[in-house]
C-alpha positions as a Python dict, from the first residue, in 0.01 Angstrom:
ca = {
    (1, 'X'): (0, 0, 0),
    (2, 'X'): (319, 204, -227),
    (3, 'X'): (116, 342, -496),
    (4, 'X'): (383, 412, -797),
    (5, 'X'): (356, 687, -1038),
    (6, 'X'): (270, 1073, -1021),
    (7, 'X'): (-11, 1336, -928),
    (8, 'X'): (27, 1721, -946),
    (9, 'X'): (-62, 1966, -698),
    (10, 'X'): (-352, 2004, -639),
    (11, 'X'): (-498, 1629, -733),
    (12, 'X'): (-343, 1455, -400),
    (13, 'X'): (-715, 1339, -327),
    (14, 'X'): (-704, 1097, -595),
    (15, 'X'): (-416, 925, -444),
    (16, 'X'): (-530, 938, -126),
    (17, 'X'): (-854, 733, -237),
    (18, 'X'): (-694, 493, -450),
    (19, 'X'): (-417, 339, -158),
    (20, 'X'): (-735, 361, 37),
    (21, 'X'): (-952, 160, -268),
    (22, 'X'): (-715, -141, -129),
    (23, 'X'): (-697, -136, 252),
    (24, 'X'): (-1084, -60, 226),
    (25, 'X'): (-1247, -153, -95),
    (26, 'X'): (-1094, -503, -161),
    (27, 'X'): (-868, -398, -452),
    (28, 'X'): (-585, -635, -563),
    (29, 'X'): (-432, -496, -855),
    (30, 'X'): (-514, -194, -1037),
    (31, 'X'): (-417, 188, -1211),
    (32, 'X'): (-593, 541, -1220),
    (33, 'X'): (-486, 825, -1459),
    (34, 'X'): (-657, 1162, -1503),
    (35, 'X'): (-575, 1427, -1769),
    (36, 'X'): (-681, 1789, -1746),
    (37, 'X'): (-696, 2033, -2061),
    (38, 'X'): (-484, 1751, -2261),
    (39, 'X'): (-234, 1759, -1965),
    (40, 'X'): (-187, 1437, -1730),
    (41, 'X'): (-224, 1508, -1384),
    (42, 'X'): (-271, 1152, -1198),
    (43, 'X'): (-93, 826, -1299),
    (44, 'X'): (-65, 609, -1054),
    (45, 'X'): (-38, 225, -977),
    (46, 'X'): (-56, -37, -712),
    (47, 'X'): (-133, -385, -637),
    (48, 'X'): (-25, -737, -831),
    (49, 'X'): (-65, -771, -1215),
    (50, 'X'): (-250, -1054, -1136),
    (51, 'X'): (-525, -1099, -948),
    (52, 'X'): (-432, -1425, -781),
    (53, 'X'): (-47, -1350, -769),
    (54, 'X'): (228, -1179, -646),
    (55, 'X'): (401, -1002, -903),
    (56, 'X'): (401, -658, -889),
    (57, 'X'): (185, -420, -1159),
    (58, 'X'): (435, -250, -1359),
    (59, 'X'): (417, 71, -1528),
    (60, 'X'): (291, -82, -1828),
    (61, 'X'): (81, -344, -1702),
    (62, 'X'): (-261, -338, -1907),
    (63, 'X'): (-589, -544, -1820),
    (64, 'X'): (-952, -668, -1971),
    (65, 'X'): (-1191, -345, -1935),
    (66, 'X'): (-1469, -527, -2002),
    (67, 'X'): (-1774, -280, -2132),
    (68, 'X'): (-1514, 6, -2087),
    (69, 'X'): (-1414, -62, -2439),
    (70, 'X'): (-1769, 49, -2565),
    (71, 'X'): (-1655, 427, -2499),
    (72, 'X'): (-1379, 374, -2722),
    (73, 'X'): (-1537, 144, -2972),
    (74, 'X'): (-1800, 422, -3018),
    (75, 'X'): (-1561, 635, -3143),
    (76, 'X'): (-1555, 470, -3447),
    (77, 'X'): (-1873, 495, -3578),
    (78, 'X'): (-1889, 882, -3475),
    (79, 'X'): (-1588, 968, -3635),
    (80, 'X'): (-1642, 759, -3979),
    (81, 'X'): (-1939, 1011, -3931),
    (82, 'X'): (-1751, 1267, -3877),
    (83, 'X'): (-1569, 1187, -4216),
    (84, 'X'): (-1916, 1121, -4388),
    (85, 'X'): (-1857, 805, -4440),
    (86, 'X'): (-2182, 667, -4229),
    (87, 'X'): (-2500, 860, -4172),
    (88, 'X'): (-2655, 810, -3842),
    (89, 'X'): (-3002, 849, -3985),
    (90, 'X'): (-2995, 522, -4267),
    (91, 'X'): (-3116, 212, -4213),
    (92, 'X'): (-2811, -33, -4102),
    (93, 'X'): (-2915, -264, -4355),
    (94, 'X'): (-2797, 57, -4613),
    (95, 'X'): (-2430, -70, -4506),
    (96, 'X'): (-2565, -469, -4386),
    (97, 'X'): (-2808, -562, -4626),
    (98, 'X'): (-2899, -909, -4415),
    (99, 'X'): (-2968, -748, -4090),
    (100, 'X'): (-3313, -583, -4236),
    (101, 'X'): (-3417, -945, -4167),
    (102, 'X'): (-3710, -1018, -3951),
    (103, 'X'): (-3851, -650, -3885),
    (104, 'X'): (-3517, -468, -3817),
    (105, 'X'): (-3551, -291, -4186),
    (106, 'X'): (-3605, 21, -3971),
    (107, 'X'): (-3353, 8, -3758),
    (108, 'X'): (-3083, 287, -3783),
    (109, 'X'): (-2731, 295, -3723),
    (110, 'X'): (-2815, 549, -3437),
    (111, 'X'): (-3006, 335, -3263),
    (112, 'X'): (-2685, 40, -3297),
    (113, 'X'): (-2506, 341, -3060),
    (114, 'X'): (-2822, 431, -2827),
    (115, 'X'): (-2911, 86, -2769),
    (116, 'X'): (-3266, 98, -2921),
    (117, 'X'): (-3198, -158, -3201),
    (118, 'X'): (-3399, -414, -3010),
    (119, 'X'): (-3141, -734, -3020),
    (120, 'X'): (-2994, -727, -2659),
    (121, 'X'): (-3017, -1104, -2674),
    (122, 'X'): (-3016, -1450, -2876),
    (123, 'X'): (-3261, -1712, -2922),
    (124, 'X'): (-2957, -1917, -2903),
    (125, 'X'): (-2645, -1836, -2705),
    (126, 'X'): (-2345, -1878, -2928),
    (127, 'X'): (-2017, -2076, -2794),
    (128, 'X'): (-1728, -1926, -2714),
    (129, 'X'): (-1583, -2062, -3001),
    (130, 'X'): (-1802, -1908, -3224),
    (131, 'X'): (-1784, -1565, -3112),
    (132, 'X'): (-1381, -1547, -3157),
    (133, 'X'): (-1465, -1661, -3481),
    (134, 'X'): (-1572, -1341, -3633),
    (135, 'X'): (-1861, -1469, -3853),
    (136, 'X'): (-2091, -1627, -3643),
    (137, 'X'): (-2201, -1332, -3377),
    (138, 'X'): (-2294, -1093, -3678),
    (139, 'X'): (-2455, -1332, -3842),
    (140, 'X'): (-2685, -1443, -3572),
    (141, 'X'): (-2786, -1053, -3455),
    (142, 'X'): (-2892, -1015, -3805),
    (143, 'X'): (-3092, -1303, -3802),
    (144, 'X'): (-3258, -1258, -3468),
    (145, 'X'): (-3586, -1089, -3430),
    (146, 'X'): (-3617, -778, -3186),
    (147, 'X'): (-3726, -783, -2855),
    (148, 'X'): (-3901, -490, -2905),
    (149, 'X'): (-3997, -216, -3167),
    (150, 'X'): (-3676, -68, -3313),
    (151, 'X'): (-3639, 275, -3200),
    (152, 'X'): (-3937, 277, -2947),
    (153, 'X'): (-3740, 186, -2641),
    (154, 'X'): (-3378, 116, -2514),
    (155, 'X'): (-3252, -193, -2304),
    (156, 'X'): (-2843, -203, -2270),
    (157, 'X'): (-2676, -443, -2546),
    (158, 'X'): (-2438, -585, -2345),
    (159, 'X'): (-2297, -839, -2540),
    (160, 'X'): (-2470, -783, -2903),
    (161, 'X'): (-2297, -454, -2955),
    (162, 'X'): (-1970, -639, -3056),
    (163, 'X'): (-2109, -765, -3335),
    (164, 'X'): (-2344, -476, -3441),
    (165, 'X'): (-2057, -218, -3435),
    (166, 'X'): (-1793, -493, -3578),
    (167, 'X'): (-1989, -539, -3883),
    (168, 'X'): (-2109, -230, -3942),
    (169, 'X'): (-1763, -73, -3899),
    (170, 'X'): (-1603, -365, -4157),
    (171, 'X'): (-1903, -327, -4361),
    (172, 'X'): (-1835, 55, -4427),
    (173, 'X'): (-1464, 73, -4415),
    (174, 'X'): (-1376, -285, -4492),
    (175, 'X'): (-1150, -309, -4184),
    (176, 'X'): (-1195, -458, -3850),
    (177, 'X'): (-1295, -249, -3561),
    (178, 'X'): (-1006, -382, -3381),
    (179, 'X'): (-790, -294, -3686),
    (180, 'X'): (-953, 50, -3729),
    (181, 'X'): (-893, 135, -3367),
    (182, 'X'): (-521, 60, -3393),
    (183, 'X'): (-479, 271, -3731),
    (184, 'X'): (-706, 580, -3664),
    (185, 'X'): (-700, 581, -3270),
    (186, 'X'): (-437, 415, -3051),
    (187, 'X'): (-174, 448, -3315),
    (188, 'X'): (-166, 814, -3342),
    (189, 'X'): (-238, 901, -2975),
    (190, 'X'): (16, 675, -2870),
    (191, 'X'): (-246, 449, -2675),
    (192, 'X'): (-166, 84, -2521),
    (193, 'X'): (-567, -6, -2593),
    (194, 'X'): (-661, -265, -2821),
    (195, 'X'): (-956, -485, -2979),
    (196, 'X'): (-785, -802, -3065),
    (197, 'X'): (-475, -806, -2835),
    (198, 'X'): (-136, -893, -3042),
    (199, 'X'): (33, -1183, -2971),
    (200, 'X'): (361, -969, -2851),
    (201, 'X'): (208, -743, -2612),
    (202, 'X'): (58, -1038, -2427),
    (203, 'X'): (324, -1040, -2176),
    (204, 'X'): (172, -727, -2035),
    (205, 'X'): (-156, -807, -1976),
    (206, 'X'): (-274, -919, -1612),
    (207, 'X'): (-482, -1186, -1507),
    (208, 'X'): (-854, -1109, -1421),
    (209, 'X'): (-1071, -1279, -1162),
    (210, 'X'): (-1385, -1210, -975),
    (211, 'X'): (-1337, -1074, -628),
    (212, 'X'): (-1565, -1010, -289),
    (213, 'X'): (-1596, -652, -141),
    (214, 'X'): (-1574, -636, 171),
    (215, 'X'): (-1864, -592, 375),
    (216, 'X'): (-2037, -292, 548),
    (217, 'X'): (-1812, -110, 795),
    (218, 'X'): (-1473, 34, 808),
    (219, 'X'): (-1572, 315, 573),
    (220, 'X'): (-1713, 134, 316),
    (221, 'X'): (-2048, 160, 139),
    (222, 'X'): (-2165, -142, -2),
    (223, 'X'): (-2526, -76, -202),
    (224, 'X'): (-2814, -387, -226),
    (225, 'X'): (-2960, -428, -520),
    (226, 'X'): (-3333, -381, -525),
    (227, 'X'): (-3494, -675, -556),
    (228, 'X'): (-3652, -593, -893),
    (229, 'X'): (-3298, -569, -998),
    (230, 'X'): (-3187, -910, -810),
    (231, 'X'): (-3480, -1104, -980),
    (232, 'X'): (-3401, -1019, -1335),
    (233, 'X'): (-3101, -1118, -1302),
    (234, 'X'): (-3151, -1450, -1122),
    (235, 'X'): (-3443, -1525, -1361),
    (236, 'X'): (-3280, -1748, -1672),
    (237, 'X'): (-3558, -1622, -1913),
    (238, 'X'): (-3550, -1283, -1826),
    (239, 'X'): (-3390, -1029, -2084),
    (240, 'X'): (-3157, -920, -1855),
    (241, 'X'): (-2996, -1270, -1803),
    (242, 'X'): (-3084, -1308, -2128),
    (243, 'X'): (-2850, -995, -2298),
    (244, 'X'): (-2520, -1119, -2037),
    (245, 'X'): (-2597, -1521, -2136),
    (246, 'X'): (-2554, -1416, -2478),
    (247, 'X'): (-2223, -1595, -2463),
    (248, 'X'): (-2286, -1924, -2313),
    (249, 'X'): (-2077, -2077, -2120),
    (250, 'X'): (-1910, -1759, -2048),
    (251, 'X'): (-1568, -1747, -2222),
    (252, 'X'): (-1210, -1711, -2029),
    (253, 'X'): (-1124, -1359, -2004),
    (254, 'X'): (-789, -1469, -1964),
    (255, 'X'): (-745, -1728, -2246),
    (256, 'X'): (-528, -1589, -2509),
    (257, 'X'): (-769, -1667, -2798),
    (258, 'X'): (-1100, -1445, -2617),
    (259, 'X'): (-808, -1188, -2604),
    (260, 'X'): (-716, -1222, -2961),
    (261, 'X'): (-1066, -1190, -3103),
    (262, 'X'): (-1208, -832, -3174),
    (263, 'X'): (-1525, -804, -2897),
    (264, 'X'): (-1597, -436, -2894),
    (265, 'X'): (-1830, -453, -2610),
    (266, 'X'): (-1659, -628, -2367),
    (267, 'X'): (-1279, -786, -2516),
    (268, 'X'): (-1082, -411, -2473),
    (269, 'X'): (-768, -449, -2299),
    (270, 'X'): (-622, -131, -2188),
    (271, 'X'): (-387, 75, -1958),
    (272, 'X'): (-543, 325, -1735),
    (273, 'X'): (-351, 609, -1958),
    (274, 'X'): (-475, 497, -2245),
    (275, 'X'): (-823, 494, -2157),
    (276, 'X'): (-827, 869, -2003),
    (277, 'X'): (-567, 1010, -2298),
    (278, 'X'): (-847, 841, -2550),
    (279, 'X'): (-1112, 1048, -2382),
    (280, 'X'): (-933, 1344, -2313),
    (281, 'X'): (-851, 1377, -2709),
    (282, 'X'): (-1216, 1350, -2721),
    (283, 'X'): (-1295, 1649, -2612),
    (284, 'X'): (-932, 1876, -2673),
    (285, 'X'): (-621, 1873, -2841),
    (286, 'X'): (-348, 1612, -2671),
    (287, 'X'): (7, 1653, -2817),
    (288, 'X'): (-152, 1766, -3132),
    (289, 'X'): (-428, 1535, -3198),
    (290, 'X'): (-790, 1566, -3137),
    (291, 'X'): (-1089, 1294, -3230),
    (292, 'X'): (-1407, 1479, -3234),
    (293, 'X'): (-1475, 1786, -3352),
    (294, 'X'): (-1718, 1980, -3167),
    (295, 'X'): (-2049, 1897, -3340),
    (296, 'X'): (-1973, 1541, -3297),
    (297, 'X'): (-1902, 1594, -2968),
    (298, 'X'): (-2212, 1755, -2930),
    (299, 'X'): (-2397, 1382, -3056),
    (300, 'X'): (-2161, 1219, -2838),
    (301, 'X'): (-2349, 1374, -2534),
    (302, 'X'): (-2699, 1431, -2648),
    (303, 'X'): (-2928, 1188, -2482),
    (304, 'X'): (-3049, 910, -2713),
    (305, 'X'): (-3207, 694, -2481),
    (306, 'X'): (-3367, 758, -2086),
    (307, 'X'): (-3544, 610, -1840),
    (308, 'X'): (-3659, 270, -1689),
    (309, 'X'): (-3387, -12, -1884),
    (310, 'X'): (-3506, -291, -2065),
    (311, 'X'): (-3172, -490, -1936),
    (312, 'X'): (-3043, -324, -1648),
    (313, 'X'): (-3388, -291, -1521),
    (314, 'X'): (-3270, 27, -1349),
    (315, 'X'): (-3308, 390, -1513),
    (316, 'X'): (-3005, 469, -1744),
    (317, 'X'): (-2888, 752, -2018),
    (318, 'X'): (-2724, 712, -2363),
    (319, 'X'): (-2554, 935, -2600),
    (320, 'X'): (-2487, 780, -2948),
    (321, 'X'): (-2267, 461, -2778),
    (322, 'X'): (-2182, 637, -2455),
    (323, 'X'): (-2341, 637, -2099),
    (324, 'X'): (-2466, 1008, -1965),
    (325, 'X'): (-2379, 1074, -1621),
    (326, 'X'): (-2699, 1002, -1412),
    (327, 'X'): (-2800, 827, -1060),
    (328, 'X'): (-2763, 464, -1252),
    (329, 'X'): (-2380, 520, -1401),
    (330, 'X'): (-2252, 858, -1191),
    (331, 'X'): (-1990, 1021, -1348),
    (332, 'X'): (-1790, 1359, -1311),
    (333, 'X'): (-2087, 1599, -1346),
    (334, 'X'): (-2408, 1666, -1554),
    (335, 'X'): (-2240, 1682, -1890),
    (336, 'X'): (-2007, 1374, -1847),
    (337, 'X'): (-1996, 1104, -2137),
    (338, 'X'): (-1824, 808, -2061),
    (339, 'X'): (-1891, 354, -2023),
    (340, 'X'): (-1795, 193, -1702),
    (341, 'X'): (-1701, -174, -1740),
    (342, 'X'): (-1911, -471, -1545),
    (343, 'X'): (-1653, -531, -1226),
    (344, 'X'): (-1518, -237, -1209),
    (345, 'X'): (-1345, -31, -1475),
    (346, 'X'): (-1437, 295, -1593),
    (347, 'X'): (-1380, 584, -1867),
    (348, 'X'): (-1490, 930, -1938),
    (349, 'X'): (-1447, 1259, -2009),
    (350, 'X'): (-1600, 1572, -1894),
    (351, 'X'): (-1601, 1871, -2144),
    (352, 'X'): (-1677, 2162, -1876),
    (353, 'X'): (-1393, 2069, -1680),
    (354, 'X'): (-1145, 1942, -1920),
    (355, 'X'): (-1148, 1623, -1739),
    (356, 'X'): (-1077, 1286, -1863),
    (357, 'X'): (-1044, 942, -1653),
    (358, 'X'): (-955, 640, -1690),
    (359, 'X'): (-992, 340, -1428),
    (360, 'X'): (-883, -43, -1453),
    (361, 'X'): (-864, -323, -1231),
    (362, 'X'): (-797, -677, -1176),
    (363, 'X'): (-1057, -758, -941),
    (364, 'X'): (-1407, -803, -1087),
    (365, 'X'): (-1665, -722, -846),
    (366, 'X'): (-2051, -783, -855),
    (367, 'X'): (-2205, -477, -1011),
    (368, 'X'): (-2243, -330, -1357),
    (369, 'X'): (-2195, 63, -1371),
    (370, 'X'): (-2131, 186, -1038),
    (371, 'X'): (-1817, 45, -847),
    (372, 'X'): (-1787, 132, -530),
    (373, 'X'): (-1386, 180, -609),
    (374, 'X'): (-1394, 409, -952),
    (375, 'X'): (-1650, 570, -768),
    (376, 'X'): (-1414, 701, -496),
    (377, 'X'): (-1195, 799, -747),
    (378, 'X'): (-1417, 981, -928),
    (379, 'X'): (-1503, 1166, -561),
    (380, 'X'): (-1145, 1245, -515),
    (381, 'X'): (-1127, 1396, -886),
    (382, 'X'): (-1460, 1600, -879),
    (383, 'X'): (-1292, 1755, -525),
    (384, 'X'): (-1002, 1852, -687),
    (385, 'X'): (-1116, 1981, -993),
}
């Protein structure tokens, strides 16, 4: 495999793993960047634009990052914070009067970002036509009734958090999230990421598909699931299966109308250099722009939520809207912030290092916050660094 672009000295590792991420890992298409102290120091590329086809991944090529966007869409909220324009502390239903409905008057718009809100799932699935329609997803998580006690527990909102941060972020601002990002975020960093992909940048965007690692052997690792894990997710009334059937049927990653619509949790598209410049202006100045300043970074990073998952069933950590680094999402080191995407892709940012990454791929594969091909990457980086 001819893996395009550049690394500087020192960062070779990262290369090495990611032409091995394809003879080894089952990768078909797919990009890694790294910056360090603002500064990019691996941007690389390899592999087919699309997953089932032959053309080559071009410099620009973007893809579907799936729960990846989360990292960014959190952003939003934090920084309207940052501007007081939202506090973290009041109700949501201060911003969204109809979502006090049916015991969530207590909810707050930190738990929206730590995943403690209680509405990981539906009574009824909507359609994918109804959730590119922009009304129907927030109003049916206001309706809903919670799962749990607001605030007493945390269980990942995998599909919900579109339409909790997409309403509360029009609500306040009375902008999209997707429109917000492109004003306040990608459009002054310079960042091919969006919510709600425009009609002429479609040409860039790869097709996604679900592929098989391979198995054991050769090098590779390849993790089961413990079966507490497996069961929740093959059980239909289980909240797991549950909080990822909140769609139902699934919709087409790759139709141009899913990629139109504004999804926040799962409907980013994005360039590997987008997602790691996003983080590293995060945490440090990049070309003359920063995002957070350092208190917010500070609630960016402070664990919200730990332990045993409601969803994932498996122990995870949340900052206000991003994933800690910890045995169920490993990231850089201890205080890494970040949100992988289910299948594969993967962005964060490590303040203590001045490390930011960003991972995207073409091939889905089974697993939700651990793939066994970011994962090398993120190896490769923590050696160099």
């Amino acid at each position: 495999m001819d893996a395009q672009g550049t690394v500087a000295a020192g960062f070779e590792p990262v290369k090495d793993a990611f032409v091995r991420n394809f003879g080894q890992r089952g990768e078909r298409g797919a990009a890694v960047a790294v910056y360090r102290h603002g500064h990019k120091v691996v941007d690389l590329w390899a592999g087919t634009r699309d997953v089932d086809g032959t053309e080559p991944w071009a410099v620009d090529t973007a893809q579907v990052v799936r729960s990846a966007t989360k990292g960014v869409a959190a952003a939003v909220p934090l920084l309207l914070h940052q501007r007081g324009q939202i506090d973290l502390d009041a109700p949501v239903a201060t911003y969204w009067p109809e979502f006090k409905a049916n015991g969530k008057e207590r909810v707050l718009v930190r738990h929206l970002l730590s995943h403690r809100a209680g509405v990981p799932a539906l009574d009824r699935p909507l359609t994918p036509a109804e959730v590119i329609d922009g009304v129907s997803g927030p109003r049916a998580v206001a309706a809903q009734e919670p799962a749990w006690e607001p605030g007493t527990d945390h269980g990942y909102h995998a599909q919900t958090y579109s339409w909790l941060i997409g309403e509360l972020v029009k609500r306040v601002t009375g902008r999209t999230v997707g429109r917000w990002i492109a004003e306040e975020i990608a459009r002054p960093l310079g960042l091919d990421f969006w919510v709600g992909l425009p009609a002429d940048e479609a040409h860039r965007v790869g097709r996604v598909g679900p592929v098989e690692a391979p198995p054991p052997g050769g090098g590779t690792l390849r993790l089961r699931p413990k079966r507490s894990v497996s069961e929740a997710y093959a059980d239909p009334a289980s909240l797991t299966r549950r909080a990822f059937g909140a769609i139902d049927p699934l919709a087409d990653e790759n139709d141009p109308a899913y990629r139109a619509a504004e999804l926040p949790a799962s409907g980013g598209i994005s360039t590997a250099r987008a997602l790691a410049r996003c983080y590293a202006a995060m945490i440090g100045e990049v070309d003359g722009h920063r995002l957070f300043a350092p208190a917010t970074l500070t609630l960016a990073r402070t664990e919200e939520s730990a332990g045993p998952d409601r969803v994932l069933v498996v122990g995870t950590r949340f900052g206000l809207g991003f994933m800690l680094h910890g045995s169920g999402a490993p990231l850089l080191a201890p205080g890494s912030f970040g949100h992988p995407g289910r299948g594969g892709s993967l962005g964060f940012a490590d303040p203590e290092s001045g490390i930011a990454f960003g991972y995207v791929t073409n091939g889905l594969q089974k697993g939700v916050t651990a793939d066994p091909r970011a994962q090398a990457l993120v190896a490769a980086v923590r050696s160099a660094a």
